[in-house]
Residue frames as qw, qx, qy, qz and C-alpha x, y, z in Angstrom:
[[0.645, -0.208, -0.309, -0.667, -37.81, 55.61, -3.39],
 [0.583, -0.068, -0.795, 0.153, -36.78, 52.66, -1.17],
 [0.208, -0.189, -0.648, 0.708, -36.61, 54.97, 1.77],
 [0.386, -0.010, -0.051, -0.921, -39.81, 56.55, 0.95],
 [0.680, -0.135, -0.604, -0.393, -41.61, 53.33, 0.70],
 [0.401, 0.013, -0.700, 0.590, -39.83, 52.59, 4.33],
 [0.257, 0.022, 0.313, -0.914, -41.76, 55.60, 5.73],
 [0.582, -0.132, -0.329, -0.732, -45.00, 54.54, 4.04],
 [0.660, -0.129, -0.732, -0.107, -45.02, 50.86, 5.61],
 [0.386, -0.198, -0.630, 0.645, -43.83, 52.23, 8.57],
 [0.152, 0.267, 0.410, -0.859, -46.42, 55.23, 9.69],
 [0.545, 0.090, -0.370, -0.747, -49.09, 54.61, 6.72],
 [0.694, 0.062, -0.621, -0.359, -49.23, 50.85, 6.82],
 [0.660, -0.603, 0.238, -0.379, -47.99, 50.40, 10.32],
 [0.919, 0.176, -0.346, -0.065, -45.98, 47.36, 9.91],
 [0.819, -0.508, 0.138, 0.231, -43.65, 45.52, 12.75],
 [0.177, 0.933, -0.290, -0.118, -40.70, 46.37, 12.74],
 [0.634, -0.186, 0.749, 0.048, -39.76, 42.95, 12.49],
 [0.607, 0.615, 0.462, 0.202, -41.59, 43.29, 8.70],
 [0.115, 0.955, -0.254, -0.106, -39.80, 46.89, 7.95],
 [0.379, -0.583, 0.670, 0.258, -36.33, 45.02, 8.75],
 [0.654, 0.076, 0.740, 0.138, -37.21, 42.10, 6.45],
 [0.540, 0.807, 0.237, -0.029, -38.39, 44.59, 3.78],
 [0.077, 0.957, -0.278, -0.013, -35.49, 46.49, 3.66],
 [0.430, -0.482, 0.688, 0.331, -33.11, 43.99, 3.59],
 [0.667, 0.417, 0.599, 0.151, -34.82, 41.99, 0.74],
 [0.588, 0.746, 0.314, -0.007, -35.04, 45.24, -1.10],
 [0.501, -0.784, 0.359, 0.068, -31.66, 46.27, -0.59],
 [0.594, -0.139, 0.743, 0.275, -30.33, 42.91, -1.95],
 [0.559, 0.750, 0.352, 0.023, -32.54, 43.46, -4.99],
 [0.145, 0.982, 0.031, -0.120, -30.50, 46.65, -5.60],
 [0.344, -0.611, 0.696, 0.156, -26.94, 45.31, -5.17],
 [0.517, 0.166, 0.732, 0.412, -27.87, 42.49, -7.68],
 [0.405, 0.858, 0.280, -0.147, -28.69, 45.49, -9.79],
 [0.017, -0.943, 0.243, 0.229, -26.12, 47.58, -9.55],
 [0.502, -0.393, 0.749, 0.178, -23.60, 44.35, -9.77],
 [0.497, 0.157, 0.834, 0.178, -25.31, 42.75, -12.73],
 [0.403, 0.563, 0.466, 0.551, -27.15, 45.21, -15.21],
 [0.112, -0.013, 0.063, 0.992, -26.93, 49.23, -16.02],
 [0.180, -0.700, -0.573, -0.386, -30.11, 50.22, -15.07],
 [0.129, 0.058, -0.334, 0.932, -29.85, 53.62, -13.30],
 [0.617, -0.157, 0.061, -0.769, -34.30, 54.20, -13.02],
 [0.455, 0.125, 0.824, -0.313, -36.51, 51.92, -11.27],
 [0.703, 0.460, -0.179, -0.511, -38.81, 52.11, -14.69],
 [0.439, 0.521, -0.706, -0.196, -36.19, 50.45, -16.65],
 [0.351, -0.200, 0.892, -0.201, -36.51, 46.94, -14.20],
 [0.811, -0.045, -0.113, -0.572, -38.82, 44.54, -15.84],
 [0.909, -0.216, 0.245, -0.260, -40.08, 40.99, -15.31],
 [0.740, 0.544, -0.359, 0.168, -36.85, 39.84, -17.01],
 [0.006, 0.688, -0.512, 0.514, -34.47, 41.27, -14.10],
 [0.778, -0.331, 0.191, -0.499, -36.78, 40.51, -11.65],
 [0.967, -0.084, 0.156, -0.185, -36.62, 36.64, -12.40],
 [0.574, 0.469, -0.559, 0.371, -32.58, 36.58, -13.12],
 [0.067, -0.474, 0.693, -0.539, -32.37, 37.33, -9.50],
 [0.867, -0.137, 0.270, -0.396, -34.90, 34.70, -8.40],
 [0.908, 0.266, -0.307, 0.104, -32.34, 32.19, -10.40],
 [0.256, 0.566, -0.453, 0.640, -29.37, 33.64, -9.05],
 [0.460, -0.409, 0.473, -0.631, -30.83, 33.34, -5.48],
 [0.986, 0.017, -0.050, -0.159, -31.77, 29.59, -6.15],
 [0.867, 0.370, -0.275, 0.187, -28.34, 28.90, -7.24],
 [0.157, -0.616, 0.392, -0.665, -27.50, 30.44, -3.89],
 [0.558, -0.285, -0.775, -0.088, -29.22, 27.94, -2.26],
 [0.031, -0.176, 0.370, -0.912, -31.39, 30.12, -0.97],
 [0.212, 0.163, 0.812, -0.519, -34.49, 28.71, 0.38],
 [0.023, -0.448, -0.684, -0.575, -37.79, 28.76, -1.47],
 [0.276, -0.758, -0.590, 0.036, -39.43, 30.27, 0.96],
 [0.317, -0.665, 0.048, 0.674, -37.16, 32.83, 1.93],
 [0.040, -0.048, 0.549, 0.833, -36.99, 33.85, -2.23],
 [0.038, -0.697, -0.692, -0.185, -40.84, 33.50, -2.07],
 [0.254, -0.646, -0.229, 0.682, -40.40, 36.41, 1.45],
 [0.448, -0.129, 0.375, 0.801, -38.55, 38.26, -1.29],
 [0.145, 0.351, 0.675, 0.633, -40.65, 38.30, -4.08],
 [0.179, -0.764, -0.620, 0.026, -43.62, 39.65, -1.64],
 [0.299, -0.695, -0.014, 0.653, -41.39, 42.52, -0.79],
 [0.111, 0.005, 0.556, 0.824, -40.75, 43.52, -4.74],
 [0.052, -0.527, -0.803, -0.273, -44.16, 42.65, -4.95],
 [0.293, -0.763, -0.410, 0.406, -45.19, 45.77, -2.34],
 [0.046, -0.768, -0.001, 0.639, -43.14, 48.36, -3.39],
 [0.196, 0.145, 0.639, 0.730, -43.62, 47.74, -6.82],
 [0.124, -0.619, -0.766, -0.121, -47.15, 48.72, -5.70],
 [0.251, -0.802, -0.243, 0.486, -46.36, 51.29, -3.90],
 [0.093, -0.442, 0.309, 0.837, -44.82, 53.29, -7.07],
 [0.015, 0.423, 0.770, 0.477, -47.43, 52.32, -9.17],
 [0.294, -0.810, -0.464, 0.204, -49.53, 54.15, -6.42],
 [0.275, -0.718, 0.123, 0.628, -47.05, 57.23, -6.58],
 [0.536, 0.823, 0.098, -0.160, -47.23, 57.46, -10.43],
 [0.434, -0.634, 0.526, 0.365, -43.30, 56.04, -10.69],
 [0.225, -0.190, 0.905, 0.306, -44.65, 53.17, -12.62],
 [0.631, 0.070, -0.239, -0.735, -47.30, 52.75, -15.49],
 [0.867, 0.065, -0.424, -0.254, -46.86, 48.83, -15.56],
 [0.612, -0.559, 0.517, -0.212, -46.14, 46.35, -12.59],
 [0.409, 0.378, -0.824, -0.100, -43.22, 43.70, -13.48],
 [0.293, -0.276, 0.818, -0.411, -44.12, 41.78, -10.76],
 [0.751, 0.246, 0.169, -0.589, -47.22, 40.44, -13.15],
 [0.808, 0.448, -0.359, -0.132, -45.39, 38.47, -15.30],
 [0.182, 0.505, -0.816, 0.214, -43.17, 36.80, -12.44],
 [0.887, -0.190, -0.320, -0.273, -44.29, 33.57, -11.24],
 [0.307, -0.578, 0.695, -0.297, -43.08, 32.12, -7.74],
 [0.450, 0.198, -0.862, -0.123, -41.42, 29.28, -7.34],
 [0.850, -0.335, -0.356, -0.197, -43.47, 26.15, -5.55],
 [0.055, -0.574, 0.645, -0.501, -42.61, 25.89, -2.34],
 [0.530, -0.167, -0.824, 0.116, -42.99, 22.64, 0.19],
 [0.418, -0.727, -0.065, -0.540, -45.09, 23.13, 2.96],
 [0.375, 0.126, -0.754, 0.524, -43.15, 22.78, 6.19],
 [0.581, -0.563, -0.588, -0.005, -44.85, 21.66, 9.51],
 [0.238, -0.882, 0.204, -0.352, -44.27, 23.94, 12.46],
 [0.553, 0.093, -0.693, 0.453, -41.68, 22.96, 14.65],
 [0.658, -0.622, -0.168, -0.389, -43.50, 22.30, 18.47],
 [0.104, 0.261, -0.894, 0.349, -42.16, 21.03, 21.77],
 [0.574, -0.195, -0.792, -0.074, -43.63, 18.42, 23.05],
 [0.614, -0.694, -0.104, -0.361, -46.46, 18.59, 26.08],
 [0.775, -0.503, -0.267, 0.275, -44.41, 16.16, 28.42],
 [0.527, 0.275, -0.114, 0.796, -40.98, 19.03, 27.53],
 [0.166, -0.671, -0.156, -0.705, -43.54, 22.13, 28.34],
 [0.683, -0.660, -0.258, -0.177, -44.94, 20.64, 31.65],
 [0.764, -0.254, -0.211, 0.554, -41.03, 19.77, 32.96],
 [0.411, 0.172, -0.056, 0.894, -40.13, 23.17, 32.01],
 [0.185, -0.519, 0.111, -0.827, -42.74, 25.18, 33.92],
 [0.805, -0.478, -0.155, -0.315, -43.37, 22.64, 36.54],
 [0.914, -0.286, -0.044, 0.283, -39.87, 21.10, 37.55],
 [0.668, 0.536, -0.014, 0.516, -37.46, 23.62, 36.00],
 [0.329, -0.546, -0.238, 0.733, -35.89, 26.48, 38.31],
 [0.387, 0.733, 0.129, 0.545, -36.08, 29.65, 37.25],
 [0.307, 0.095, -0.432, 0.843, -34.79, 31.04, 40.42],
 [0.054, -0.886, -0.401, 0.227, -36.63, 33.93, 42.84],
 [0.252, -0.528, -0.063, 0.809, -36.39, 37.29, 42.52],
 [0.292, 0.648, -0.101, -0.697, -37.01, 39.94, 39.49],
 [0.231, 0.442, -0.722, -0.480, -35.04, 38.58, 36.61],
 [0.018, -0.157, 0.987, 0.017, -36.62, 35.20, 37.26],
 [0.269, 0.414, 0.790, -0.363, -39.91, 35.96, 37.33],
 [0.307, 0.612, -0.386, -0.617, -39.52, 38.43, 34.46],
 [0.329, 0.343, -0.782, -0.404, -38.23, 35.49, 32.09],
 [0.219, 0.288, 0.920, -0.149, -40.76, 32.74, 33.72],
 [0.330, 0.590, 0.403, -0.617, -43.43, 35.08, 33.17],
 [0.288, 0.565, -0.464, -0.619, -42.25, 35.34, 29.17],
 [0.057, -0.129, 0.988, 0.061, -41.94, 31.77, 28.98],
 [0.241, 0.349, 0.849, -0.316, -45.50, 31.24, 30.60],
 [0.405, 0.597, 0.084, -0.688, -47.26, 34.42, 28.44],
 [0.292, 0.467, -0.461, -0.696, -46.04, 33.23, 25.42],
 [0.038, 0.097, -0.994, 0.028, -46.86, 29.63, 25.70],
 [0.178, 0.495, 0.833, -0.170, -50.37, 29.70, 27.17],
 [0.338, 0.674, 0.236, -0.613, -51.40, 32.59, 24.48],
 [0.626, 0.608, 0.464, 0.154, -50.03, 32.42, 21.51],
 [0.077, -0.952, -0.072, 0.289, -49.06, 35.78, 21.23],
 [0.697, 0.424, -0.205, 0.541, -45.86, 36.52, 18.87],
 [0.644, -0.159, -0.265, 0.699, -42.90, 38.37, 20.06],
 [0.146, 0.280, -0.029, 0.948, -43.84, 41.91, 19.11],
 [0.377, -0.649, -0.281, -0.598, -47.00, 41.61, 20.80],
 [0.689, -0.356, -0.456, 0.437, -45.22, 40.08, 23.95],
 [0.548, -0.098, -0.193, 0.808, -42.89, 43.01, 24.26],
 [0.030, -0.194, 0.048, -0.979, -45.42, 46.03, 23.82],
 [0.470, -0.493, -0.718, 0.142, -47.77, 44.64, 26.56],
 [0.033, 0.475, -0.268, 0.838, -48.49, 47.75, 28.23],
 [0.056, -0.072, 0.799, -0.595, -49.81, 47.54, 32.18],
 [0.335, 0.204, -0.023, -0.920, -52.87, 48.66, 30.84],
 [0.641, 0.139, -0.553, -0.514, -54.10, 46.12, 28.56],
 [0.235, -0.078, -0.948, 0.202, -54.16, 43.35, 31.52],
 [0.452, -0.464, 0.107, -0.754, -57.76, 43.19, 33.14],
 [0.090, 0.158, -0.924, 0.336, -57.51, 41.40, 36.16],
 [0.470, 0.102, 0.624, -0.616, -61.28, 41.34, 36.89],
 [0.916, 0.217, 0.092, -0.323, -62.25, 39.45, 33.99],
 [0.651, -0.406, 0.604, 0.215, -58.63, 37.83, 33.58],
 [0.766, 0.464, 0.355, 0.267, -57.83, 38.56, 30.18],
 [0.371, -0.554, 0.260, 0.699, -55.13, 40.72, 28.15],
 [0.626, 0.725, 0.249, -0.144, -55.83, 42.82, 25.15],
 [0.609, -0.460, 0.301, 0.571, -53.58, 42.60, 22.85],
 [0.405, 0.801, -0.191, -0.397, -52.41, 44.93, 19.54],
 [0.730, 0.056, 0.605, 0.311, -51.49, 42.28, 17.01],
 [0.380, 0.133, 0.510, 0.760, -50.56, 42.84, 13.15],
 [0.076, 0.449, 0.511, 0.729, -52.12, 45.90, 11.12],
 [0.019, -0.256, 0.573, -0.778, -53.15, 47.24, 14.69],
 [0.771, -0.220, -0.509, -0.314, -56.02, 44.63, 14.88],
 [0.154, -0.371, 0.787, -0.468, -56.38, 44.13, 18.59],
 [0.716, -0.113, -0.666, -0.177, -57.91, 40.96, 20.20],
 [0.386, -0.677, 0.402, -0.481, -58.58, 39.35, 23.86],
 [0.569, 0.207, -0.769, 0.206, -57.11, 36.74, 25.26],
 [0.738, -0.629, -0.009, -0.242, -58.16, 34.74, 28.43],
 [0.018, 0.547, -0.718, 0.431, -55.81, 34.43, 31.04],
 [0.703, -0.440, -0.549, -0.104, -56.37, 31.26, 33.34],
 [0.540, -0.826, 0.024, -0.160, -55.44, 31.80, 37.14],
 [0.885, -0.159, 0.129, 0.417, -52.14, 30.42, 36.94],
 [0.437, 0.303, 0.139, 0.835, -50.74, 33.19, 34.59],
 [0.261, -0.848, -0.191, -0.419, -52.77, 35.65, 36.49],
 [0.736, -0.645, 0.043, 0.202, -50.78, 35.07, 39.29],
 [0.765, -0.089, 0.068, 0.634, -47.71, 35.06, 37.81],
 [0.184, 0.679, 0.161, 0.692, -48.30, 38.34, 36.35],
 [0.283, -0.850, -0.017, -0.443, -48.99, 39.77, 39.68],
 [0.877, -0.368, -0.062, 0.303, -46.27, 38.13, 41.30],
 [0.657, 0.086, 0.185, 0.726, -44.16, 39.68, 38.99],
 [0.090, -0.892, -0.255, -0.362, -46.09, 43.22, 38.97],
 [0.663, -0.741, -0.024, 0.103, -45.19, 43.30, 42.69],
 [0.804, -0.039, 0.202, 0.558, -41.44, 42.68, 41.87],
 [0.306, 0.533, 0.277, 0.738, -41.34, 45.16, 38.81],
 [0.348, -0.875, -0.159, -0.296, -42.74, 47.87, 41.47],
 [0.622, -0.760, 0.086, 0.168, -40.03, 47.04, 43.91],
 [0.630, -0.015, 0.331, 0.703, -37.43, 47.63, 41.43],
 [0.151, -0.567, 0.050, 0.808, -38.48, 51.13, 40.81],
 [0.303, 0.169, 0.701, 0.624, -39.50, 50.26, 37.23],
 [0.309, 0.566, 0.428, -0.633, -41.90, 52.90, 35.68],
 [0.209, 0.250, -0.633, -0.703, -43.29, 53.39, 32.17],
 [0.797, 0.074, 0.113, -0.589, -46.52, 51.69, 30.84],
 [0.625, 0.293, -0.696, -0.197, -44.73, 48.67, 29.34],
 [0.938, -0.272, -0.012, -0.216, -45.39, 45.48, 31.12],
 [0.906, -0.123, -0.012, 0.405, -42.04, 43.49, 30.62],
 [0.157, 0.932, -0.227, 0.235, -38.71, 45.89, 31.17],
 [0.835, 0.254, -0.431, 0.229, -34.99, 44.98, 31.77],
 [0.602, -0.479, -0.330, 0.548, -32.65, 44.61, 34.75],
 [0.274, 0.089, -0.036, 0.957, -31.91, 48.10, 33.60],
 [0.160, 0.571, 0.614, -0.521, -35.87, 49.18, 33.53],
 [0.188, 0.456, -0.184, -0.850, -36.15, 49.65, 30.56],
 [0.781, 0.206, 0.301, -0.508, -38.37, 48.42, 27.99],
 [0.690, -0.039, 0.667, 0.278, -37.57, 44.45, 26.60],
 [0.496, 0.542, -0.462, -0.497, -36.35, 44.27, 22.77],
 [0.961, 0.192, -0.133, -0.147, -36.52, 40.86, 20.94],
 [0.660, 0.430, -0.607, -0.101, -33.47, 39.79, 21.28],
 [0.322, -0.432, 0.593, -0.598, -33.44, 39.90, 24.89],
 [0.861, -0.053, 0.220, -0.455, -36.74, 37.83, 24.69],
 [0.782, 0.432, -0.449, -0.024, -34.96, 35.31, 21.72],
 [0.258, 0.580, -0.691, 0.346, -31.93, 34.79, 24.52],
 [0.527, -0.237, 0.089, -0.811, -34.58, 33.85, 26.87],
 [0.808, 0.236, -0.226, -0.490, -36.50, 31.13, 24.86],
 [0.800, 0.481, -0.357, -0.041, -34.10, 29.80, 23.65],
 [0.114, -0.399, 0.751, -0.513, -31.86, 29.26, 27.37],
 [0.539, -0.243, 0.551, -0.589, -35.00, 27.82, 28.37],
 [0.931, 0.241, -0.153, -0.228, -36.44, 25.66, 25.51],
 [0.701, 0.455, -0.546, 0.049, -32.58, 23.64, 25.54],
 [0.313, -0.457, 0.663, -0.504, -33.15, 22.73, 28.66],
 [0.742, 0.367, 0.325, -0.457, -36.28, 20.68, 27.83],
 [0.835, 0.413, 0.357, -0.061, -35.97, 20.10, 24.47],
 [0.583, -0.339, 0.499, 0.545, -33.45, 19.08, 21.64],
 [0.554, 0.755, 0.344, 0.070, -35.52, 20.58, 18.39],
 [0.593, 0.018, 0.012, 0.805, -32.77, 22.54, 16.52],
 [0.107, 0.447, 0.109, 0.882, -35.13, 26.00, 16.62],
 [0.383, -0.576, -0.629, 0.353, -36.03, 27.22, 20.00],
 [0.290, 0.355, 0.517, 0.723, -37.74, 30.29, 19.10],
 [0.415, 0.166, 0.568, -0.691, -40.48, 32.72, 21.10],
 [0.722, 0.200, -0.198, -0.632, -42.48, 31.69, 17.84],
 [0.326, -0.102, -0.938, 0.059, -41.92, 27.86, 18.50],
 [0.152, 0.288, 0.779, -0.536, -43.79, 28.44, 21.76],
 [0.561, 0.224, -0.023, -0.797, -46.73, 30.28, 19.59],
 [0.692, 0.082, -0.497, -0.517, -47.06, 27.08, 17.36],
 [0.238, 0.166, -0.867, 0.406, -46.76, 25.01, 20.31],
 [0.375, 0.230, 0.416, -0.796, -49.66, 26.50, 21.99],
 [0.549, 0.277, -0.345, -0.709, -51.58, 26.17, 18.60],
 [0.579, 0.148, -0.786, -0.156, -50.72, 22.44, 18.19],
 [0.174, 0.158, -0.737, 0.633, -51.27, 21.68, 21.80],
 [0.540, 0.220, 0.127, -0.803, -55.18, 23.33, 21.65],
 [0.674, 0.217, -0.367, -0.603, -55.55, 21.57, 18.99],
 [0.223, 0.246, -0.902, 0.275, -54.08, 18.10, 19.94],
 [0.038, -0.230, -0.761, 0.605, -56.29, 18.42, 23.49],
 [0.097, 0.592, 0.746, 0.290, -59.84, 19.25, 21.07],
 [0.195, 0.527, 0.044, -0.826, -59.92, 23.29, 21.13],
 [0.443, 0.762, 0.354, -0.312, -62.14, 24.42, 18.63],
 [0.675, 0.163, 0.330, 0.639, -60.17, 25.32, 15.19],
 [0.090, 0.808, 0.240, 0.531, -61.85, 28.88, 14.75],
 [0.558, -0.811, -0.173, -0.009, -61.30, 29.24, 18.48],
 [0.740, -0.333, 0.226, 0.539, -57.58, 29.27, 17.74],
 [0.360, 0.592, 0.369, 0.620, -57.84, 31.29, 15.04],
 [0.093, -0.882, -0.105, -0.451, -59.02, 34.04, 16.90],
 [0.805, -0.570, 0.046, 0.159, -56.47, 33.54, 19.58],
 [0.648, -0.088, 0.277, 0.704, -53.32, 33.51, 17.48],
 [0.156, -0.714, 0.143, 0.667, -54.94, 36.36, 15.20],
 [0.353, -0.145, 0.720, 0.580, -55.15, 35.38, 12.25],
 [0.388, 0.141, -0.165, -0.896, -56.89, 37.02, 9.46],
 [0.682, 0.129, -0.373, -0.616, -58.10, 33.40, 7.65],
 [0.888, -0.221, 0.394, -0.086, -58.66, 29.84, 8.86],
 [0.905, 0.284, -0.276, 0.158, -56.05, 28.62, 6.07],
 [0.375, 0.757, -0.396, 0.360, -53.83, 29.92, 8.30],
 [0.431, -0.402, 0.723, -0.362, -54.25, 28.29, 11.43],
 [0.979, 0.008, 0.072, -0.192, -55.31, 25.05, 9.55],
 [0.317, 0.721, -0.562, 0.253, -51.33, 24.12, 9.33],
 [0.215, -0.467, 0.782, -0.353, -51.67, 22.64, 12.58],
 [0.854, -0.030, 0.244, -0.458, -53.98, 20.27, 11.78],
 [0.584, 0.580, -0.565, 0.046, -50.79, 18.69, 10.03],
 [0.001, 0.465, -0.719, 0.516, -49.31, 18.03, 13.09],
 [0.798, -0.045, 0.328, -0.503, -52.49, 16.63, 14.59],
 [0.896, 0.378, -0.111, -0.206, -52.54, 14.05, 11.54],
 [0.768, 0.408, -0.493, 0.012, -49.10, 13.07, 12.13],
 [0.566, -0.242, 0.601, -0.510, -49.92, 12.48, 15.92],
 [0.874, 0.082, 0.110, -0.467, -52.59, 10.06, 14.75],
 [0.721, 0.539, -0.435, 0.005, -49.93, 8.38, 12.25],
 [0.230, 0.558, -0.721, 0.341, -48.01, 7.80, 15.10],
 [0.414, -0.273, 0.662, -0.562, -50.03, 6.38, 17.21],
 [0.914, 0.161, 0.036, -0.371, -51.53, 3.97, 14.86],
 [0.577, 0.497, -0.644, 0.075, -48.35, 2.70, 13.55],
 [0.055, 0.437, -0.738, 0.511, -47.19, 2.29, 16.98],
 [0.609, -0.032, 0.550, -0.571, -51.01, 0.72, 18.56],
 [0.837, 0.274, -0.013, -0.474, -52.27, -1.01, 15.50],
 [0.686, -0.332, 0.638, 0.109, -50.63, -4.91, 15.25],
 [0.675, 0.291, 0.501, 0.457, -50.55, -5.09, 11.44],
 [0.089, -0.936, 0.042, 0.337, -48.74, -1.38, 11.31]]
């Protein structure tokens, strides 16, 4: 049923395949602390008992809360999803309570890091360099996660009103303005990607021409961000909450980011306003003479 539930997220529900991978390992693990720990041979037979040994067992792992929260959301799904198929009459997952997690701040780089690295850094001429500026610069002044970076197709750029549509989570697209700076760079790099023979609708494609995969992008980032900066995750999602914290910081609108990054609800893009608040904190401590 695992790999049936695979198919379902994946051509029913549509999910990245960045969420498929994460499902399928979680549930996976689930099964191995089955098989290893009690005789249960039907998925019926699990209940909210099982369920919450392995949520100890994974603590005493010192496995993250959050990353045993990740978990739970994945049990949580395809317990649904056999309740829906008529596997299950009754959903354990009701009686399991997650554990409290701490909210962690995004990790950002810092404006003065951003500006050296697309204003003073090399990135070299030619293809490859304007390929991996151009990743740098997309991902930074949009927002945009990685999976929407990499299935950019030529298509979705419109240069006459300078914006890029883009197919974000649950296939919810959205537009994004482009300012003239990344408009250029795109067609700098257009030009390039033409004289390298490259064909296919994707937008970004390797020295081989073929279309970019994440880790490519991840190798990228994460060359460029440790140039710049010394945070210990240099991420393509750092640059997303960067952007976010950066808007916000320099008085963007809070909905106005919202619909930029994509997000279904404002609680989700209110996170950065954390960050904001411990700006302020700093700068009072540091301005105010009885700090």
């Amino acid at each position: 049923m695992v790999e049936k539930f695979i198919q379902y997220i994946r051509f029913e529900k549509r999910f990245s395949s960045h969420t498929i991978k994460a499902y399928k390992t979680d549930l996976d693990q689930f099964y191995d602390f089955l098989s290893s720990n009690y005789e249960i041979s039907k998925t019926e037979d699990i209940d909210h008992q099982t369920i919450r040994s392995w949520v100890v067992i994974l603590i005493e792992a010192s496995v993250s809360t959050r990353s045993v929260n990740r978990k739970l959301s994945s049990l949580k799904s395809y317990f649904k999803f056999l309740l829906k198929e008529g596997i299950l009459t009754e959903n354990p997952m009701q009686k399991v309570l997650p554990p409290k997690s701490s909210k962690r701040l995004p990790v950002f780089v810092d404006e003065d890091a951003m500006n050296i690295l697309l204003d003073d850094i090399s990135f070299g001429e030619g293809f490859n360099s304007k390929r991996d500026k151009l990743i740098i610069e997309l991902l930074y002044f949009t927002g945009m996660r990685l999976n929407e970076l990499i299935n950019i197709k030529i298509e979705d750029i419109n240069f006459i009103n300078n914006s890029i549509k883009i197919l974000g989570k649950r296939n919810k697209e959205r537009i994004i303005p482009l300012n003239f700076m990344i408009v250029n760079s795109i067609k700098d790099y257009m030009e390039l990607r033409t004289q390298e023979h490259a064909s296919g609708n994707y937008l970004f494609v390797t020295n081989s021409c073929k279309k970019l995969y994440e880790k490519f992008v991840y190798r990228v980032v994460n060359s460029y961000l440790g140039k710049v900066s010394t945070i210990n995750k240099k991420s393509p999602h750092v640059l997303r909450h960067t952007f976010a914290t950066h808007m916000l910081n320099n008085g963007a609108d809070l909905n106005a980011i919202k619909e930029i990054l994509g997000h279904a609800n404002l609680s989700a893009t209110q996170i950065y306003t954390h960050n904001t608040i411990e700006k302020l904190k700093s700068v009072y401590n540091k301005a105010h003479p009885k700090a």
